[in-house]
N, C-alpha and C positions, 0 to 999 in steps of 0.2 A: 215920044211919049208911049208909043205901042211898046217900046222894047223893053222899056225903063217898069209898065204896068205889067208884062211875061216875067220880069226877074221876082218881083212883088210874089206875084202867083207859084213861082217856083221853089221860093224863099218858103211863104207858107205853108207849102206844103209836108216841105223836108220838116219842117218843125211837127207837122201835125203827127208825122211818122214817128219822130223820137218823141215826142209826148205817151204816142198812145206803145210803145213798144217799152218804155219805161214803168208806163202804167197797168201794162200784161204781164210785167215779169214780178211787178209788186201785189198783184193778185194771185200768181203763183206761190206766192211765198208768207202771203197770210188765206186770208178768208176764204178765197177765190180758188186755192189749187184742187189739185184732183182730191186730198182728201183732208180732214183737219190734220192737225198736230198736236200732242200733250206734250209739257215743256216738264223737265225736270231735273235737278240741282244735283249731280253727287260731290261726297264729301270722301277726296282720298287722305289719309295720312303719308302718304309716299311718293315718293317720286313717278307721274303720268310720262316717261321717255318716252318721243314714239307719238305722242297728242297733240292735235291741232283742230282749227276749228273748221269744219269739214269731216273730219275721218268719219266714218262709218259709223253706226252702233249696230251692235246685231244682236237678235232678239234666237237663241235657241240656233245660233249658225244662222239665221236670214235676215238679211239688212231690213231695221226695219226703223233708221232716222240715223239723223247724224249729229258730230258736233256742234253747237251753235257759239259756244266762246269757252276759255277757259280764263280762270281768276285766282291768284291766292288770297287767302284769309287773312282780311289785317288784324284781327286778334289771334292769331295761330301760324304764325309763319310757315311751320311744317304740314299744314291742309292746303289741299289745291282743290277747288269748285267748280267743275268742269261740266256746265250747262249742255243738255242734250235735248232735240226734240225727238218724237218716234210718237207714230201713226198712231189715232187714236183710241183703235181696236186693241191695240198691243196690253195685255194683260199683264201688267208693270204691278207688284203687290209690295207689301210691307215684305215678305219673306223672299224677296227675287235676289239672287247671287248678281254680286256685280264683280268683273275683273277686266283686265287689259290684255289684249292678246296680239302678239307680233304678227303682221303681214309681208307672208316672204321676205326676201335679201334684202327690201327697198329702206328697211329699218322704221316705217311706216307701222302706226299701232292701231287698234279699233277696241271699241267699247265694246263687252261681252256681257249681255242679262240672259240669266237661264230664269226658264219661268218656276215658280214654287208651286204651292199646293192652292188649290180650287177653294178653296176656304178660308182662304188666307184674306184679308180686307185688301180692297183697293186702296191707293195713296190718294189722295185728296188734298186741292190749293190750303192755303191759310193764306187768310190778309193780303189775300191777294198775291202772292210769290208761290212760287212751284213748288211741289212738293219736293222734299229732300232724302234721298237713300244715301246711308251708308255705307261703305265699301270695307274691308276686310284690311288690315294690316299688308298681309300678302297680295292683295288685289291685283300690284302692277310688277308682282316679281315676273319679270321677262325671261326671255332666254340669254338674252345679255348678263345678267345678272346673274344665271344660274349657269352661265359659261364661268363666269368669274368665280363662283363659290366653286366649283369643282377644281379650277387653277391653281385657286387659292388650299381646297384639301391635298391638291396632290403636291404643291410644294412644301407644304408640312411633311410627308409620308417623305418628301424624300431630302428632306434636311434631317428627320429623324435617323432614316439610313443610310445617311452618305458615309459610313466608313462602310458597311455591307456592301456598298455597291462600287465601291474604290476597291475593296478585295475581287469581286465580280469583275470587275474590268482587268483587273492585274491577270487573275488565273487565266481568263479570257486570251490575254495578250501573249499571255506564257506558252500556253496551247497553240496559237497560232503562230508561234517561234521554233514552235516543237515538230509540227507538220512541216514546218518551211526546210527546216535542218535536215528531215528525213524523208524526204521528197521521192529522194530514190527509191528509197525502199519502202516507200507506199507504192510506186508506181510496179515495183516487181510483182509484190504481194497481187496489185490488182489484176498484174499479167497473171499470175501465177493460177487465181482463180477462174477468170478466163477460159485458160488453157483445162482447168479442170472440169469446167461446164461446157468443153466441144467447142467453145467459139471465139473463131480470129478477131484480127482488127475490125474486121468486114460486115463482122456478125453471121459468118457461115462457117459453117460444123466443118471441124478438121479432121472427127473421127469418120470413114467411111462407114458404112451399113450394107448389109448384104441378105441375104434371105435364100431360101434351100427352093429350087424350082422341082417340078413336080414334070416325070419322066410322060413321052407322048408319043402319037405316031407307032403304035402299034400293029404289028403283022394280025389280020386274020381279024374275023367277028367275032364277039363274043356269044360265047351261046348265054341262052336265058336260064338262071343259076338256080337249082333248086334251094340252095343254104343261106347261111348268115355269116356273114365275118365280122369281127369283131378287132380291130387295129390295135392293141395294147400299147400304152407309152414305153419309149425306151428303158431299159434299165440301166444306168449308167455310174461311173464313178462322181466325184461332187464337182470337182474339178470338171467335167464335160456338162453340168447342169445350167449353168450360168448362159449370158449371151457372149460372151468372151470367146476368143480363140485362144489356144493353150500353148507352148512350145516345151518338148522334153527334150533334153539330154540325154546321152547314153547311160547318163551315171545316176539316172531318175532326178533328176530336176525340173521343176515344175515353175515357169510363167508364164505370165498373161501378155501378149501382146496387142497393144495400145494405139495401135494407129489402123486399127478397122474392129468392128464387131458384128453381130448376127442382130435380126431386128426383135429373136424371142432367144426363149434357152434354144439349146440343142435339139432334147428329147422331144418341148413339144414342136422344132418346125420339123424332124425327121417325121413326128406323128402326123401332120398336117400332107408333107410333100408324099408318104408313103398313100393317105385316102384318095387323095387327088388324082394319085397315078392309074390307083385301082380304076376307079371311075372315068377317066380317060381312056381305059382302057375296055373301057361297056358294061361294069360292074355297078352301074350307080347306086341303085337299090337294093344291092348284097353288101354293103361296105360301111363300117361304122367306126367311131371313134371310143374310147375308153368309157368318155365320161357318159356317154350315151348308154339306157338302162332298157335292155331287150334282153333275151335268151338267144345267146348267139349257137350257133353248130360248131361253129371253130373260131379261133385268136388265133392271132397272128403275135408271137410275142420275139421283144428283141431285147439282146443280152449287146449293149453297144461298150465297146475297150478301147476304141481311138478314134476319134474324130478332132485330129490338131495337126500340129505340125510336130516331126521328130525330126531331131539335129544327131549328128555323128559327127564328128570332128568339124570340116566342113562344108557337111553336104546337110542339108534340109531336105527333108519331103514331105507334103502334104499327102494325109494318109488316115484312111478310113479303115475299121476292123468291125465286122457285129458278126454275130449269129444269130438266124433266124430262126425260130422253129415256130411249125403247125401244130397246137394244140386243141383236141377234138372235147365236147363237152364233159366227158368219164374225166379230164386233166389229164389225159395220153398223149403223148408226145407223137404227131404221127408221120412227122418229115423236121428236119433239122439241113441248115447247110451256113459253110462261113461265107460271108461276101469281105473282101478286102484287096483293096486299090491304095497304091503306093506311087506318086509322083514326084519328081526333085521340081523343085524352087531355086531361083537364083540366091534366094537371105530368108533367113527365119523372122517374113514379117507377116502380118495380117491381110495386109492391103495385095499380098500376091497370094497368100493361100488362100481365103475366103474363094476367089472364082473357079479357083482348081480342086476345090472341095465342091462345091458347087455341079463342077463338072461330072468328076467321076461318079458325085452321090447319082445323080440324074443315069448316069451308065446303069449303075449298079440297081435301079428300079425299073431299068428293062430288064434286069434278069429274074430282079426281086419277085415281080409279076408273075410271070408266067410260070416260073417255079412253085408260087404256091399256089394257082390252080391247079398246075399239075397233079401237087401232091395233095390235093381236097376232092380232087377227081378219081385218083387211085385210092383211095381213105376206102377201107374196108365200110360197107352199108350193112345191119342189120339184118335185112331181106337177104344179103348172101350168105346169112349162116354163119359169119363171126358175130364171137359173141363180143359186146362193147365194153360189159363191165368188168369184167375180167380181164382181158386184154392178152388172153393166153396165145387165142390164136393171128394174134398180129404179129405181122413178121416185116421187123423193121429194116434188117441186113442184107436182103438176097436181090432188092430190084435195083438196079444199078440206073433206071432214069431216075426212081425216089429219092436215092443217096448218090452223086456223083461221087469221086474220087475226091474231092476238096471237103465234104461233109461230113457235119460231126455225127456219127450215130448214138443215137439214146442208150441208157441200159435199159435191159430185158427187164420187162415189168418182172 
């Protein structure tokens, strides 16, 4: 009897459980929940895809009730009645936008009210049924829908142009018959360019580069220079202007050899390696370039006739020719001398003469140097009673360190 009166007890209790847990979730869902609810009727003309009862409503983007049933119209087959509650603060008016709006990929829809104007009257029951809004023709155009309308324009657009675009494909096909055919000689061409922009399979420059170094390692101090020099650019034929290296003939033929070049023209690295040397050599502050705008005491100007390579039958030499001359501020010529180095090369190419130009230039600015101090140092001064602007009593011909035996002498003013 004890056991039979514990099952009794335990029987009712489980019951008293799902009574009262039945009658807490029916208090949540009328009278009793956190807040009331306003019920209300809309009336679509179009298809709700996407609606059920549950989905959402959102009030302005924020949930604010959901579906409670959906119905069609037995006098209107084409209206669907889709009953919603939402909170009963929710500011729902005669003028409040209603439409459908897809929720993500789930294909899943929700009820859309935007609120209207502050002025607008509240909805209010009749006869006791909800009040009822109206929805929009468009109300539940989705994206489904407006996938389909765009499919649907663009299969028109291209049933209107399917002979344009059958020619489109043909020219299409033809061109790519045409590149197939001549494969080869696309492939030259692209060598060909390539090879015009310096660059291998590899993507590394096949033309060499070279640059004119600047002579060093001078004998002896420099004394501290009372003047100004001034470095003038070379003067040179047009053929020596370029960065190119040149090859002549005996018979004057002039070309460009293509498998090395200089990293500037001639004129300006000769003007560059010519400052440099000075100033290696303890002139730093006496030494200037062309474009540089001072009152110099003297220029240094050069007359350059070969800086390339000359061929003779078949011997090549890399071979340098200028004349320098000392020109004092009056434009008096006041020391003159040739510098020229003559070397043979195995072939009249770039890639060997560039170092041996290189070389000799670099010789030939340990002589360059000290020659025209020399001759800036013996330069007739004022304070000795020659006169400068005249230049009668300068005497260009009789000092034999001024003019060595290889030097051009000026004419007599």
């Amino acid at each position: 009897m004890e056991t039979r009166a514990r099952y009794i007890l335990i029987g009712t209790f489980m019951l008293a459980a799902i009574v009262a847990v039945f009658a807490f979730v029916f208090w949540l869902e009328n009278e009793g929940g956190f807040s009331k609810k306003s019920e209300y009727d809309i009336r679509f003309s179009s298809p709700v895809s996407g609606l059920y009862a549950g989905s959402p409503v959102l009030f302005n983007g924020i949930r604010a009730g959901e579906v409670t049933s959906l119905a069609l119209d037995p006098k209107r087959p084409e209206r669907v009645i889709v009953s919603i509650a939402v909170e009963e603060n929710v500011p729902v008016r005669k003028d409040t936008k209603i439409g459908v709006a897809a929720q993500g990929l789930t294909g899943s829809s929700a009820v859309t009210l935007i609120g209207g104007s502050e002025d607008a009257p509240a909805l209010e029951a009749k006869n006791g049924k909800p009040p009822v809004l109206i929805a929009p023709p468009d109300a539940s155009y989705d994206l489904v829908q407006a996938a389909q309308g765009v499919l649907s324009k663009t299969d028109a657009i291209l049933t209107e142009n399917r002979k344009s675009l059958h020619t489109l494909l043909t020219n299409f096909e033809n061109f790519s018959q045409t590149l197939s055919d001549n494969s080869s000689k696309l492939e030259d061409m692209i060598a060909g360019i390539s090879d015009f922009v310096g660059a291998g399979d590899d993507g590394a420059p096949k033309v060499k580069v070279y640059e004119l170094a600047a002579a060093s390692g001078f004998e002896g101090e420099a004394e501290e220079p009372d003047w100004q020099l001034l470095v003038s650019d070379p003067m040179a034929q047009l053929s020596m202007t370029s960065e190119s290296i040149s090859n002549v003939t005996a018979d004057g033929e002039t070309t460009t050899l293509s498998d090395a070049q200089w990293t500037d023209s001639i004129p300006s690295l000769i003007n560059e390696a010519m400052i440099k040397s000075f100033e290696n050599a303890g002139y730093l502050g006496a030494v200037s370039r062309s474009t540089d705008i001072f009152d110099a005491d003297y220029r240094l100007e050069t007359d350059l006739h070969r800086f390339d390579v000359v061929t003779e039958g078949d011997k090549s030499m890399a071979t340098i020719d200028f004349v320098a001359k000392v020109v004092d501020q009056n434009g008096e010529i006041i020391g003159a001398k040739e510098f020229k180095r003559s070397t043979p090369i195995s072939a009249p190419e770039a890639k060997l003469a560039a170092p041996v130009l290189n070389e000799e230039f670099t010789e030939i600015q340990k002589e360059l140097v000290p020659w025209t101090i020399e001759v800036i140092a013996n330069a007739p001064k004022p304070d000795d009673g020659a006169s400068m602007e005249g230049g009668d009593d300068l005497d260009m011909g009789g000092d034999e360190d001024l003019a060595p035996p290889q030097d051009v002498a000026p004419p007599a003013p």
